[in-house]
N, C-alpha and C positions, 0 to 999 in steps of 0.2 A: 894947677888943676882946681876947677869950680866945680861947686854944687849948685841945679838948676830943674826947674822943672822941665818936663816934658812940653816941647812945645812942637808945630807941624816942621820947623827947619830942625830940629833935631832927631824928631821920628825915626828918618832912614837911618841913620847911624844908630839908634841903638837898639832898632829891631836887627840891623847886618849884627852889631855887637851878640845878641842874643840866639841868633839863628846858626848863631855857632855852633850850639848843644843844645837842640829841640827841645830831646827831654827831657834835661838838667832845669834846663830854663823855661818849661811850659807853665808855668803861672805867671815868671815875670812877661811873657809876649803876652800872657792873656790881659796881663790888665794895663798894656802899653796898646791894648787895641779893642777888642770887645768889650772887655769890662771897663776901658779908658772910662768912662763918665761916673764909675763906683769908686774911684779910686785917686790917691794922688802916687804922682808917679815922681820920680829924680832920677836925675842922669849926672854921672860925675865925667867932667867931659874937659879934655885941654887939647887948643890948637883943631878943634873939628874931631877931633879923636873921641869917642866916648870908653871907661875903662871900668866903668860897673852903673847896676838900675837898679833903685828901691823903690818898694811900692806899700803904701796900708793901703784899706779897704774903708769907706767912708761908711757902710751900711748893716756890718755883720757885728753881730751881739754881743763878740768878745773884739778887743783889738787883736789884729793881725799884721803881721806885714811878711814881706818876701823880699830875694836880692840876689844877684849875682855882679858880683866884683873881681878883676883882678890880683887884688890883692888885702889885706887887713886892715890898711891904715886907710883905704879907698871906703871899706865897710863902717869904719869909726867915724867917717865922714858924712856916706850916706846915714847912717843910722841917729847922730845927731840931727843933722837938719831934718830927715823925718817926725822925729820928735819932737824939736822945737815947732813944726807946724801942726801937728798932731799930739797936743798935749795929751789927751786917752791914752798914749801908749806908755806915760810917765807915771799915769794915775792909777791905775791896777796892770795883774801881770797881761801880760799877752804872749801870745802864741807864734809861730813860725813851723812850717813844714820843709824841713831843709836836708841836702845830704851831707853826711859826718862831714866834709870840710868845712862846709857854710857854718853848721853847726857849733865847729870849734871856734870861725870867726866870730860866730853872734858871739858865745863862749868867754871873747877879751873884754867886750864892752857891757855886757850884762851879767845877770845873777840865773843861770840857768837853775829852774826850779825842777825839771823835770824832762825826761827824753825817750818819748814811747818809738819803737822801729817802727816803719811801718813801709812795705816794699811799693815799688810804681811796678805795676805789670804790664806791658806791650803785649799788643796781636799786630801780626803778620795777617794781610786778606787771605795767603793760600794757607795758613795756617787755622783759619774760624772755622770751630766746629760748628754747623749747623742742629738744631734741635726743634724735630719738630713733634716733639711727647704732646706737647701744648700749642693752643690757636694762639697768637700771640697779635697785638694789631695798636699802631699807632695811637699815641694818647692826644686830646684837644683839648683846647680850652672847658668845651661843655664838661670835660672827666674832669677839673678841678675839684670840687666840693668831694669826691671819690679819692685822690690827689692827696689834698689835703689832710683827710680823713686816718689813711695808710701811713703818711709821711709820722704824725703824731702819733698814731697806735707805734711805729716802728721808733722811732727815737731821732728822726733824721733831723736833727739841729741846726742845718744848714740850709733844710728847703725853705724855697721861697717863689710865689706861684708865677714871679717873672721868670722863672728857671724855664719855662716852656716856649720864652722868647729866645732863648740862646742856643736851641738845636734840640734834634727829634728827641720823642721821650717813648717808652714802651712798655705795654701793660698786659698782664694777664688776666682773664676776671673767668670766677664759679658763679656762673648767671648773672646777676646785676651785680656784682661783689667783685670790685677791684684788689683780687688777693696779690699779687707784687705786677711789682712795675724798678724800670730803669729810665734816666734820664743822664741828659749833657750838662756836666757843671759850666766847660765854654768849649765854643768852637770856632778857633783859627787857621785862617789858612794853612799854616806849617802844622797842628797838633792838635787834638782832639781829647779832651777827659771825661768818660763816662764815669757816673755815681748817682749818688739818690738810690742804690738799689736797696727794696726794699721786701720781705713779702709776709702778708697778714700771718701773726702767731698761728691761728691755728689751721696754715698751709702750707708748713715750712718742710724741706728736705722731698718735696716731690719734684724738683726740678723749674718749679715757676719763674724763679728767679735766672735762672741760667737763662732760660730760653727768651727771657726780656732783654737779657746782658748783649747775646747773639744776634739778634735781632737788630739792637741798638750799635751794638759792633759795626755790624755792618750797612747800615746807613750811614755810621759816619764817617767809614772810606769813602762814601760816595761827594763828603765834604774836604776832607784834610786827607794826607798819605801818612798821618802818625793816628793813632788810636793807644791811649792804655788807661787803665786804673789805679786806683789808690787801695790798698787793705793792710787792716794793722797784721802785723807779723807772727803776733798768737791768735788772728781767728783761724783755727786751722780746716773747719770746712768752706768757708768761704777761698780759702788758696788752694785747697782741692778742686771745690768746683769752677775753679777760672782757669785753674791748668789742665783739666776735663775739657775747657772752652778752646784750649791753644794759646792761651796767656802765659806769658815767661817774664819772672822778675829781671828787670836789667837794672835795679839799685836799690839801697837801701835808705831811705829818706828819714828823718826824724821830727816828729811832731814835739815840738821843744815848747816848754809853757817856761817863761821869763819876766825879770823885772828890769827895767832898766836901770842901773847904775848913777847913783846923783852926780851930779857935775856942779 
């Protein structure tokens, strides 16, 4: 068994690899293919066989990385050569969004610092509630600077105004005032992540945000036949108001902050 990067003759195998468990592994397809140019990607592969994919992120503020493996000693594998080409993840802690198995794997080879739940929630198309309390209407380039504006009043850490090139985004606005909005972190073929949702302090609990969530729900069955989101596991009106939407948690993921282990 080698460790190797992602290349186009390796591709098909470790997207079949990954397309195992959609939604176990929807970050790793995302950055084996849409996000491919933000990311390095590895594939632990023998005899044409691939048997797990790690991936960092070349562009986001803390380090990160992601992975699914068959096994522990496959993850100590990926997880080295990751780091030897990405010394940032040696240099301060970094982070990982994984479910308790993964978690326990990261668990051998690092200094787990910290391990917040946080659930993945699916929708079913026949299951989207529609909401129409609020006009609700596609965001564009020109609502960037509005966009913007939201992302930092709300705390969204992760927006970035390329986000409007990786799938629809959706906004509510009280007159010229972009009071919340939802967008797509990625969208691939197999699986679809809506976030970025957001909605101005002083608009909150009127519904803005659901009916941007709905909205963007269902534009992006019109992309992928998987749709879900991410929420940490103590906001408990945000997992109110998604299971109000017809979102149902199918795991529990953990946002794990880590050090690596010197070697």
């Amino acid at each position: 068994m080698h460790v190797e990067p992602l290349t186009p003759q390796n591709q098909p195998a470790a997207l079949a690899y990954l397309r195992a468990a959609p939604y176990r592994n929807a970050l790793p397809l995302s950055n084996a293919t849409q996000l491919r140019t933000r990311c390095d990607v590895l594939v632990a592969e023998q005899s044409g066989a691939i048997f797990g994919v790690a991936s960092t992120y070349y562009d986001l503020p803390l380090p990160n990385l992601t992975f699914a493996a068959s096994s522990a000693d496959i993850v100590g594998a990926l997880l080295r050569t990751l780091a030897d080409r990405n010394p940032q993840l040696r240099s301060v802690p970094a982070y990982a969004l994984l479910p308790l198995d993964r978690r326990d794997q990261l668990a051998r080879f690092t200094q787990v610092l910290e391990a917040r739940p946080e659930y993945q929630m699916a929708i079913e198309r026949e299951q989207l509630a529609s909401t129409r309390r609020w006009p609700v209407r596609r965001l564009a380039a020109a609502d960037l600077p509005e966009i913007d504006a939201l992302a930092q009043l709300a705390g969204l850490t992760t927006w970035h105004a390329d986000a409007l090139a990786l799938g629809p985004a959706y906004g509510c606005f009280a007159g010229d005032r972009l009071v919340a909005m939802a967008a797509t972190h990625f969208a691939t073929a197999d699986v679809i992540e809506i976030g970025h949702i957001a909605t101005h302090p002083d608009h909150r609990r009127r519904g803005y945000a659901s009916a941007c969530t709905s909205a963007l729900a269902q534009a992006a069955f019109g992309l992928a036949p998987r749709v879900f989101l991410m929420v940490m596991a103590d906001n408990a009106p945000a997992l109110a108001a998604y299971k109000g939407l017809g979102f149902r948690a199918v795991e529990c993921f953990y946002l794990t902050r880590f050090e690596m282990r010197k070697t």
